[in-house]
N, C-alpha and C positions, 0 to 999 in steps of 0.2 A: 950523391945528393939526389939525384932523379931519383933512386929504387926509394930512396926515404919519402921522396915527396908522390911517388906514387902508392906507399903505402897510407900514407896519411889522405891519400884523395879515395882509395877508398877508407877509411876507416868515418870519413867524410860522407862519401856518398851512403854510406852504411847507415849512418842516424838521421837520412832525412829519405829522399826518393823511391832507396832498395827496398825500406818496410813498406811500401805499401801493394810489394807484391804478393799474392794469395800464396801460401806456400802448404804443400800436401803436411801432412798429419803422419808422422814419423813414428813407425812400430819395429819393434825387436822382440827376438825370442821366440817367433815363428816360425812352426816347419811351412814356410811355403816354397816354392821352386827356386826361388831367384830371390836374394838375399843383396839390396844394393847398400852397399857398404860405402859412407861419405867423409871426406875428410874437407871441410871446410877452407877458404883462403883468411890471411889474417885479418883480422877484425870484422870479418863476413857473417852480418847478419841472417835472419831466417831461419827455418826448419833445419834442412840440412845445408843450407847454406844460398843466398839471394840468387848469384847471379851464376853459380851454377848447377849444385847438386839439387836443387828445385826444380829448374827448370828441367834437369836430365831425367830424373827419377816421371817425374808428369810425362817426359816425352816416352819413357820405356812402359810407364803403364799403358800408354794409345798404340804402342807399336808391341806390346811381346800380353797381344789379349790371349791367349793360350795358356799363357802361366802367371800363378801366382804370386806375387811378388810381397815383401817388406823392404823396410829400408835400416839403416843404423846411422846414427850421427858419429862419427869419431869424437869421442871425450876427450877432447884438450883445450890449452886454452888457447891457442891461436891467436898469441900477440908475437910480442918482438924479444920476449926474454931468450935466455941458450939451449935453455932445456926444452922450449916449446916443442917443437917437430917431435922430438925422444919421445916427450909425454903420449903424443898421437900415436908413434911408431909403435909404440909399448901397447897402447889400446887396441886399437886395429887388430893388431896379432890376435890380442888377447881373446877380440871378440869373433874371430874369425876363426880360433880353434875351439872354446865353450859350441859355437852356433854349428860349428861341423862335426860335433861329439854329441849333442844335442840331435840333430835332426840329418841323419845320414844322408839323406838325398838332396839333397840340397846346395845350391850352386852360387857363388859369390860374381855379383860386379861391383870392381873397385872404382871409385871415383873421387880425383882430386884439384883442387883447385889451388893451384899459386903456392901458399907452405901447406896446404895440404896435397899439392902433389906431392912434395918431398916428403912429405908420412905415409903415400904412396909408393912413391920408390923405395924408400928404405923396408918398406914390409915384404917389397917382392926380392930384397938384395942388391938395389941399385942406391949407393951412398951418396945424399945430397950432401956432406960434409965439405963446405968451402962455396956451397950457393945460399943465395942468400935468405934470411932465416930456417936451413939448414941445420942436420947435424948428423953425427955420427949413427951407424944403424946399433940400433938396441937390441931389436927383435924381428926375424923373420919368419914369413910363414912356412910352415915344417911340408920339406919334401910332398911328403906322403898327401900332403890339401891341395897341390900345386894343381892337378888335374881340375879339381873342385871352382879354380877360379875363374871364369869363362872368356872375362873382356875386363880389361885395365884401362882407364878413363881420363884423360890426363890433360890440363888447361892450366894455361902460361906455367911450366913447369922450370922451376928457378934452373937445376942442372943443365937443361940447355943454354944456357948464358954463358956454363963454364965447359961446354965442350963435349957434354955428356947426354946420353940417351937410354933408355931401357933397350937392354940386347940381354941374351938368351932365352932361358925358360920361355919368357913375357913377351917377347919382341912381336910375335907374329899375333898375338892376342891383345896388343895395345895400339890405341889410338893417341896421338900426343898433339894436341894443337897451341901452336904458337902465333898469336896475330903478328902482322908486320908493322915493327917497329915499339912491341911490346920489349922493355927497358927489363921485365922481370927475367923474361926466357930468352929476350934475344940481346946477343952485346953489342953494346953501343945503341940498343933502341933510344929512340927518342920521345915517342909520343903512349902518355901516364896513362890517355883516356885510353888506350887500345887495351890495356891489361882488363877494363870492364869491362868490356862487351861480349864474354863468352857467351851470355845466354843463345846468342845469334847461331851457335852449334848443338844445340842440345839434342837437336834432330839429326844432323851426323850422326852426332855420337851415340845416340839409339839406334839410328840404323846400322852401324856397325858391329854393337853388340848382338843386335838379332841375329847378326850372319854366324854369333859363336853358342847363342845358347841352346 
């Protein structure tokens, strides 16, 4: 009952407060250096997403002035149906191997929020299947890109609720933050409002990417 009523507070927050934040201007298909790749949380409005892929993406443009940068929205629909997360995972890949075929020098940051971390995990090999809005991995991204991806971005990420973490390949190039007593990534959380407040890292989360691209 909480993860339901936390998704419904934001789906809530999402049609009145979140829109009236400026959110950067979302390009694809660019060879530029740094390719930040967004997968949205459920019903998370905005560019690449309000309350985090916005904020992240604006923080790496002020922190990584050096290089180039676009962005990609992951295409799905980021509600509450089974197939939702599949749909992302399948995308994500999709556009992660076109945009590395396309434009050979060029370097991915993954970035996910709430079910789109879990279209996160599932593109690098880590199965959110049994977290919630979750599902089984469809598509990963193919060995040979794996160098390509610099920093994995990761906010209220539902498989930590069931015990799980991104370990191998990715471990040492992912950031994962969990607020305390966020109900989505931590079990037994209590409090709905903590699952909003990532933006409050978006500047971690840049600076950590810096330290990989």
């Amino acid at each position: 009952m909480r993860i339901r009523y936390c998704l419904a507070a934001l789906s809530l927050v999402g049609g009145t407060a979140l829109t009236t934040l400026s959110a950067p201007a979302a390009m694809a298909a660019a060879c530029t250096d740094i390719d930040v790749v967004a997968a949205r949380g459920t019903f998370e409005p905005g560019t690449l997403g309000a309350i985090v892929g916005d904020p992240v993406y604006s923080a790496l443009q002020r922190k990584l002035t050096g290089k180039s940068l676009s962005s990609y929205k992951v295409n799905y629909p980021a509600d509450l149906s089974l197939t939702s997360a599949a749909q992302g995972n399948s995308d994500l890949v999709n556009h992660v191997r076109s945009q590395a075929a396309s434009c050979p020098n060029q370097r991915f940051i993954l970035v996910g929020y709430s079910q789109g971390a879990n279209v996160v995990d599932n593109s690098i090999g880590i199965s959110s299947a049994g977290a919630v809005v979750g599902s089984p991995i469809v598509a990963t991204i193919p060995a040979a890109l794996e160098p390509r991806v610099a920093a994995v971005l990761l906010f209220g990420n539902p498989i930590r609720a069931i015990g799980k973490s991104v370990t191998g390949t990715y471990q040492s190039r992912t950031i994962d933050f969990c607020a305390d007593g966020d109900p989505i990534c931590e079990n037994g959380g209590d409090d709905v409002l903590a699952h909003l407040g990532y933006t409050a890292n978006a500047g971690t989360a840049a600076d950590f990417a810096a330290t990989r691209v």
